[in-house]
C-alpha positions in Angstrom: -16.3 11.8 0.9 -18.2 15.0 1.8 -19.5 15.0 5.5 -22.8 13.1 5.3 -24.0 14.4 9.6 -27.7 14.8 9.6 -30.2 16.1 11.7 -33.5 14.3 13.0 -36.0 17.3 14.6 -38.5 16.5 17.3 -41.5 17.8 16.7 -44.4 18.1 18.3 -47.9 20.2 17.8 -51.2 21.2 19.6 -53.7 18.8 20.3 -57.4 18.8 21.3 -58.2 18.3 25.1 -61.3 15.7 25.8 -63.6 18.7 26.9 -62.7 20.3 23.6 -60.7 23.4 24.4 -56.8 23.6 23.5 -53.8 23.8 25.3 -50.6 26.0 24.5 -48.3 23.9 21.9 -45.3 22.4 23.9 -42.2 23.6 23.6 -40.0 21.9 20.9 -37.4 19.2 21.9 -34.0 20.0 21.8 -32.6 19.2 18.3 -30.2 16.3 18.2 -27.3 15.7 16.2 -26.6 12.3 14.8 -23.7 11.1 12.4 -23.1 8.0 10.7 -20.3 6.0 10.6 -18.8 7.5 7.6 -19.5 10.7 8.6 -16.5 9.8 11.4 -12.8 10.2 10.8 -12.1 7.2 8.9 -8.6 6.2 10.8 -7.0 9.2 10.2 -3.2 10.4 10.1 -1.6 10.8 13.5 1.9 11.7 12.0 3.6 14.4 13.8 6.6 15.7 12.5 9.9 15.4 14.9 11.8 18.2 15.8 15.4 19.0 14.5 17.5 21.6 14.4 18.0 23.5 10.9 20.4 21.7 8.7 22.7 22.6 5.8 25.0 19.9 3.9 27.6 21.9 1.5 29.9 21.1 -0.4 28.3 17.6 -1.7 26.9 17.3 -5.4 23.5 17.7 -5.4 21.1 16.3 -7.4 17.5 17.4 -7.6 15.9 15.5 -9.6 14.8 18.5 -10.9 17.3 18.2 -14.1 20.2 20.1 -12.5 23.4 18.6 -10.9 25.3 21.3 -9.0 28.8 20.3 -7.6 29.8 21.3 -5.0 26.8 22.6 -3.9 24.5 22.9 -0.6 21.0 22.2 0.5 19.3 24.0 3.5 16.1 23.0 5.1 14.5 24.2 8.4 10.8 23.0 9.9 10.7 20.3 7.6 11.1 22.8 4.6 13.6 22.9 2.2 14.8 26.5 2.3 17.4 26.8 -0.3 19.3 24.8 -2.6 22.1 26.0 -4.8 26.0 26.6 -5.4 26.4 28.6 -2.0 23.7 28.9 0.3 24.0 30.6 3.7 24.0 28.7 7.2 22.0 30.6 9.9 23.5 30.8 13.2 21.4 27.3 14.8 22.1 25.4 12.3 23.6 21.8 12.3 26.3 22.2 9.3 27.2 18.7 7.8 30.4 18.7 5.2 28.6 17.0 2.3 32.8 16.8 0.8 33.1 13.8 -2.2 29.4 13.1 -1.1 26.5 13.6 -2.9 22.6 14.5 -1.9 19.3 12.9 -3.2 15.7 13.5 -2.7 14.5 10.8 -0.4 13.7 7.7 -2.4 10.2 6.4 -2.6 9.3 2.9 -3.0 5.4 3.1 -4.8 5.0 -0.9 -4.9 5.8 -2.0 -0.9 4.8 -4.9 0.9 6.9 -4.1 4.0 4.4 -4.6 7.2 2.0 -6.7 5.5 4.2 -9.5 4.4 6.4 -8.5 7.5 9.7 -10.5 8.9 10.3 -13.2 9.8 8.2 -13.9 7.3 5.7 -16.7 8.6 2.1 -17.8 8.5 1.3 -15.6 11.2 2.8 -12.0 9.5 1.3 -13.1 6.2 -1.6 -10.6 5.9 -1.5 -9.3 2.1 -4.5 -11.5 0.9 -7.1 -11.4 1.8 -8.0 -14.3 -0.7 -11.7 -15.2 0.2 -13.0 -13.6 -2.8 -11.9 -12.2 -6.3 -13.3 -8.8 -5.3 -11.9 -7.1 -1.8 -12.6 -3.8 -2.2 -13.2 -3.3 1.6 -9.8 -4.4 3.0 -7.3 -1.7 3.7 -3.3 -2.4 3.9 -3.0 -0.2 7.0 -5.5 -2.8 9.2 -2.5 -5.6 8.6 0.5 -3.4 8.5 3.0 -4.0 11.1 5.4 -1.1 12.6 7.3 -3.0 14.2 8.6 -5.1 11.0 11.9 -5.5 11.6 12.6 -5.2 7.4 11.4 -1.4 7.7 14.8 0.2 9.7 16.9 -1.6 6.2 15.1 0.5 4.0 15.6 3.1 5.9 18.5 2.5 5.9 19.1 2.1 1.9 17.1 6.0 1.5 13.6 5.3 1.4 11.6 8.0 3.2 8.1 7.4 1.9 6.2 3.7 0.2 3.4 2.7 -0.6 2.0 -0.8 1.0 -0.1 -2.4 -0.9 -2.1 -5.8 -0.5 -0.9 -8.5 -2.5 -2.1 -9.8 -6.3 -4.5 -12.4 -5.2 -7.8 -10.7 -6.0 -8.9 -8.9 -8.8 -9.0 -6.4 -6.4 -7.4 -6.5 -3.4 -8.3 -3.6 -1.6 -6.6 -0.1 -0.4 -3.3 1.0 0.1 -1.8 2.6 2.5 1.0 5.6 2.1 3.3 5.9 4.7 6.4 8.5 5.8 8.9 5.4 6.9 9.9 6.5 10.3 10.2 4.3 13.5 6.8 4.6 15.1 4.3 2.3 17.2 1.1 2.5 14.9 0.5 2.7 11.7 -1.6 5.8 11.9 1.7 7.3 13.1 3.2 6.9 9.3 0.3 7.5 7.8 1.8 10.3 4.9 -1.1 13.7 6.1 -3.6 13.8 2.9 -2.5 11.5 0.5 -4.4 9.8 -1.6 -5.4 6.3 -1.1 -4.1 3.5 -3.6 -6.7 1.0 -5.0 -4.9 -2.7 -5.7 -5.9 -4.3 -8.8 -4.5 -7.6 -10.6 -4.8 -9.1 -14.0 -3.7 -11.9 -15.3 -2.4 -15.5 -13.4 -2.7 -14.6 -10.1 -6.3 -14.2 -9.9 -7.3 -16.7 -11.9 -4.9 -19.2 -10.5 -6.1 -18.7 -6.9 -10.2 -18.6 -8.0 -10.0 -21.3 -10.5 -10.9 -24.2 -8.8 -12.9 -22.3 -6.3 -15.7 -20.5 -8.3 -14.0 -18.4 -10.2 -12.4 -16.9 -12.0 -10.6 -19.3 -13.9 -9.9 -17.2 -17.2 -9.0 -14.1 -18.4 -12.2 -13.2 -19.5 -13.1 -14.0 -16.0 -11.2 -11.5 -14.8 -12.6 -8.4 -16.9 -16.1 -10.0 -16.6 -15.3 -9.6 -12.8 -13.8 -6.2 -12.9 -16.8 -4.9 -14.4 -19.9 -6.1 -12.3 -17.7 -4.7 -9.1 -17.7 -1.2 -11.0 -20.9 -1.8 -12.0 -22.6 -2.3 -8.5 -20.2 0.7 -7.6 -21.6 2.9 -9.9 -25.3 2.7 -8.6 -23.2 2.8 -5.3 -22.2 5.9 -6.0 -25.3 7.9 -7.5 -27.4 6.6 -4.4 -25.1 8.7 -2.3 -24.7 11.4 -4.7 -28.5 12.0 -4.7 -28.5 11.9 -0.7 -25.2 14.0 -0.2 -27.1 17.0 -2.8 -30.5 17.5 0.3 -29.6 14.7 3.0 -33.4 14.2 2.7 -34.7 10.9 4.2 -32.3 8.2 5.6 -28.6 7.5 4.0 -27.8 4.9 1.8 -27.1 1.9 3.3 -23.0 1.6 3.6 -21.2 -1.0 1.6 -17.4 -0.8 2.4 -16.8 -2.7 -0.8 -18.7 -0.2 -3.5 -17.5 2.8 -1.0 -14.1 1.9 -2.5 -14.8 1.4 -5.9 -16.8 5.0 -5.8 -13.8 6.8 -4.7 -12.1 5.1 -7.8 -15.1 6.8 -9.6 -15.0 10.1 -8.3 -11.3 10.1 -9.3 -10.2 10.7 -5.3 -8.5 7.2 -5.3 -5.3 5.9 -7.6 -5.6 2.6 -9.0 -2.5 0.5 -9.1 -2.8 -2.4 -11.4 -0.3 -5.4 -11.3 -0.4 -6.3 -14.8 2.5 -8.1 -17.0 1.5 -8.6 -20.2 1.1 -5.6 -23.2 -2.5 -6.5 -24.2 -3.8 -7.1 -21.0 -3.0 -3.5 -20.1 -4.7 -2.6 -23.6 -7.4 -4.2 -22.1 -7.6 -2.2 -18.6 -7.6 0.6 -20.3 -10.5 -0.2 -22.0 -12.2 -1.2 -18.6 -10.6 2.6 -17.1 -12.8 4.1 -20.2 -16.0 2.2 -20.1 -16.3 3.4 -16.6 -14.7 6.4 -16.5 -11.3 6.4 -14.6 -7.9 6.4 -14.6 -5.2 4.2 -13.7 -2.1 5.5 -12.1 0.1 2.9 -12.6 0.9 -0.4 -14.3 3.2 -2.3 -11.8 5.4 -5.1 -13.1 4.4 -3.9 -16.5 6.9 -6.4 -17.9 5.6 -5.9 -21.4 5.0 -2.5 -20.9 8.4 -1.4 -23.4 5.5 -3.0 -26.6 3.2 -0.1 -25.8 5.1 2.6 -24.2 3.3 4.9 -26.9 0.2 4.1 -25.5 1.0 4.3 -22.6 2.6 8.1 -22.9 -0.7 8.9 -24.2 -3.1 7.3 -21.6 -1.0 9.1 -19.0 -0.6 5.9 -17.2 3.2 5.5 -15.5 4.8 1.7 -15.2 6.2 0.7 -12.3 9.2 -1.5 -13.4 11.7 -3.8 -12.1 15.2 -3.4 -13.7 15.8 -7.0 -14.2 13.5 -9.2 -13.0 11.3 -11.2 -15.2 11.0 -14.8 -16.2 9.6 -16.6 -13.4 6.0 -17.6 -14.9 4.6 -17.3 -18.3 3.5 -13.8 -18.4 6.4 -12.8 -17.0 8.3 -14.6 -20.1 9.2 -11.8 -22.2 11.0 -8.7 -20.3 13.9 -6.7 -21.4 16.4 -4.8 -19.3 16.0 -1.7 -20.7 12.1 -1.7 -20.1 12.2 1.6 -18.1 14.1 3.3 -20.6 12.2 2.3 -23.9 8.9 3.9 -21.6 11.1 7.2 -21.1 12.3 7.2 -24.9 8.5 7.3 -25.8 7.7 9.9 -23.3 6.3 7.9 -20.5 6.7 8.5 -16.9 8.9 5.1 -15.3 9.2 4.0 -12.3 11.8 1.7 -10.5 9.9 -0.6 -7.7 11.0 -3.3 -5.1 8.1 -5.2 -4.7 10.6 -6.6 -2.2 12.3 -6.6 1.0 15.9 -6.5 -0.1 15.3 -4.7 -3.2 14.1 -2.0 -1.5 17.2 -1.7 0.2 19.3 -1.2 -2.8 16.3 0.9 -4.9 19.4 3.6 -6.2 21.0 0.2 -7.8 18.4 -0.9 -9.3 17.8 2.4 -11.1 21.3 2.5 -12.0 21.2 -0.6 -13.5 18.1 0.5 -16.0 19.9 3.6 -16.6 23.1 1.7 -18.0 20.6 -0.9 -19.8 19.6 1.9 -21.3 22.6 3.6 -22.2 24.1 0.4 -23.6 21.3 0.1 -26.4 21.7 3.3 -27.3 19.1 5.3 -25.5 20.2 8.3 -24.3 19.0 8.4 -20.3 20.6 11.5 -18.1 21.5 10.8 -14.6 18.3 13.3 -13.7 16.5 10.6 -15.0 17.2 8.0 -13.6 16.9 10.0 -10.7 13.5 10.3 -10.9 12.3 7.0 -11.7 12.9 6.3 -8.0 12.0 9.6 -6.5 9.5 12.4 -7.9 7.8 9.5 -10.6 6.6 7.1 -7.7 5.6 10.6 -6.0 3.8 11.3 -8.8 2.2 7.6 -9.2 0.8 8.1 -5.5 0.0 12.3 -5.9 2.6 13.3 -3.7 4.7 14.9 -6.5 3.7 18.5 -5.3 5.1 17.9 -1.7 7.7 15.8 -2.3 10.5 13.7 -4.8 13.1 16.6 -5.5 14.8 19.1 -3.8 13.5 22.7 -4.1 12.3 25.0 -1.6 9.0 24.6 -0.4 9.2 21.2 -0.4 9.4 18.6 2.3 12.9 17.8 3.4 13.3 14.2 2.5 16.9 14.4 2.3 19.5 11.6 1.9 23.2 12.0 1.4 25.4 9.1 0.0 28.8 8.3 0.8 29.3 8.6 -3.3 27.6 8.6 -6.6 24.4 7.0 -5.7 24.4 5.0 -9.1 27.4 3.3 -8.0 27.0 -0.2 -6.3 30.0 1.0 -3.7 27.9 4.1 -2.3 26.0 3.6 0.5 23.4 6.0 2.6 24.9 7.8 5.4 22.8 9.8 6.4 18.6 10.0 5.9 16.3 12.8 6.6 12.9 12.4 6.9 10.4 16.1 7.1 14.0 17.5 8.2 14.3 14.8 11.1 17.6 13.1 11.4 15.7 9.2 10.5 19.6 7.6 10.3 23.1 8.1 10.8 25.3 5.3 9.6 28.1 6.8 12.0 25.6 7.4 15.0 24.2 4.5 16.7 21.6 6.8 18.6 20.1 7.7 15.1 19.9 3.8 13.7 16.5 2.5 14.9 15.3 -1.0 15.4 12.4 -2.3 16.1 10.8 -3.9 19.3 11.2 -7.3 17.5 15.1 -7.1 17.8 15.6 -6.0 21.2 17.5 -8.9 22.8 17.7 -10.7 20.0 20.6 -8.7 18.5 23.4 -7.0 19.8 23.3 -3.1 19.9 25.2 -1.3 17.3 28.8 -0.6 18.7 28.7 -3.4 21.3 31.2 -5.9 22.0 28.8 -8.7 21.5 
């Protein structure tokens, strides 16, 4: 939102004296300056980059997720940058050289459905802060005010190649509120992840959830409940949104009064905010995208989208991605009638999948998971490339949370999210071995100085390499 400071001026004129003479007009007060609260940096980005040395891995295959496999190949990045990538690319003379032989080199793998630090280990009442269930429509709440840092699940994801998610609030509400993108590095606040200038994410549910948790507690209770509910919070955002339009044109006369709630919602309107919409069943995401019309935005992503495979033409042409599990359905009604090769019937009909964990182990094995779609896939007959595959789990979920330009495959210019595997990443044998986050060293599986844990597990478990 544009800056909305504003002046208030002093002013002051001549007036009569008793005996009816004048008196020189005083001197103007000094002007002051006065800002509102969302003129303020709204908990902004603290992320520094860490230092490292310039690195080049050779000799590993690398895949770019940019439709070329190169074997034998190398990948040099300094300052955070990826500087070259190709068949022979030279070392200067500070670099750390790392044989990349029978290995093979990713883009670091994003995560775009993440409930790491909200829903954080060791996973009681007390780190349960994804719902905010006190009403259908929570528009105000932010992930980052629950996350966690110190959640002892994030150093296993690291771990397993993920270099950037997204945390989202749970499916309780309608919607349930921002989300927060995050470069996963050790760090002691969550402002210290926060990815520099990304988007915001804007939770919304359909289906069960909502109407499960509302039913017997004013509503909603049914699935017209839940659009009849999506619309008078756009609604209400709407007038939200041209009040401060008018005031932001002349800042004439006092600002709007804030509502954290509609302030949301108008970013969605303005397009500066991604809506990511758990949704399972085919015709309910007919229906959102009816909603996304009649008010004039666009949603990012479908996530679940188990039925998303009966209108992956429609989906193609909306421009909407789905953020899929490989195999996981089944375990409620909407969730009745998946398919493994989901992900791969959306890329047949030109859609733009995604592979998601939605969970603390899957996220640790995201490369398997998009391995198995890939061979689902392949199996029916549906011709999915390795590069593919690839980038269900890498520059896709970039592009889900408009990070695409910075990050998600590897070609100069671009950030160094870097992660070499022991082998072929879409085998269940091959692990990560080494993870670079903005060209910082983030994990070593042979270096004990370079596998972080958290605060939580000091003196609870023994140090890598000990005897204990």
């Amino acid at each position: 939102m544009r800056s909305l400071s504003f002046l208030l001026l002093a002013l002051t004129g001549a007036c009569a004296s008793a005996g009816g003479g004048t008196r020189p007009a005083q001197a103007p007060a000094p002007a002051s300056t006065e800002t509102t609260s969302v003129a303020r940096p709204q908990y902004p980005s603290t992320y520094v980059r860490h230092p490292n040395p310039p690195v080049l891995i050779r000799n590993a295959t690398i895949m770019t997720a940019t439709g070329q496999e190169i074997p034998n190949g190398s990948v040099l990045f300094k300052d955070g940058r990826i500087v070259a990538v190709g068949a022979k690319v030279d070392a200067p003379s500070d670099a750390v050289v790392v044989d990349g032989t029978g290995k093979y080199v990713t883009p670091g793998l994003i995560d775009d459905h993440s409930h790491l630090g909200v829903y954080a280990a060791p996973g009681t009442d007390a780190e349960s802060d994804g719902n905010e269930a006190t009403n259908p429509v929570t528009a105000e709440v932010w992930a980052e005010h629950s996350f966690w840092p110190q959640d002892p699940q994030i150093p296993l994801a690291i771990a397993g190649g993920i270099t950037t998610i997204q945390a989202l609030p749970g499916s309780a509400n309608l919607i349930g509120g921002r989300s927060a993108i995050l470069k996963l590095i050790p760090a002691r606040t969550v402002q210290e992840m926060k990815f520099p200038g990304a988007h915001y994410g804007l939770k919304m549910a359909c289906g069960e959830n909502p109407k499960r948790v509302y039913g017997r507690r004013g509503g909603p209770s049914t699935r017209m409940g839940n659009m009849a509910g999506y619309r008078a919070a756009f609604i209400l955002a709407e007038a939200y949104r041209r009040r401060w339009d008018a005031w932001n044109k002349d800042h004439k006369g006092d600002p709007p009064e804030r509502n954290l709630r509609s302030e949301s919602l108008a970013e969605v309107l303005r397009g500066n905010m991604y809506v990511q919409n758990h949704c399972y069943r085919a015709d309910e995401m007919a229906q959102m995208i009816d909603l996304a019309h009649e008010f004039g935005f666009k949603i990012r992503s479908f996530h679940h989208a188990v039925e998303s495979y009966k209108i992956a033409d429609l989906l193609a042409k909306e421009g909407t991605s789905v953020s899929v599990w490989a195999d996981w359905w089944g375990f409620k009604e909407e969730a009745m009638d998946g398919v493994q090769q989901n992900a791969a019937l959306n890329q047949q009909a030109g859609g733009r999948p995604i592979i998601h964990s939605d969970d603390p182990g899957g996220i640790q094995r995201l490369n398997q998971e998009a391995a198995k779609a890939m061979y689902a896939g392949q199996r029916a007959g549906i011709p999915i490339t390795r590069d593919q595959a690839l980038r269900w789990i890498t520059v896709n979920p970039a592009w889900a949370v408009g990070l695409d330009s910075i990050v998600g495959t590897l070609e100069p210019g671009k950030m160094a999210d870097v992660v070499v595997w022991s082998g072929d990443p879409f085998s269940v044998y091959s692990k990560a071995v080494q993870v670079y986050n903005d060209g910082w060293l983030a994990y070593d599986r042979s270096d004990p100085a370079h596998q972080p844990r958290t605060d939580f597990e000091l003196g609870e478990m023994p140090a890598p390499g000990s005897d204990r």
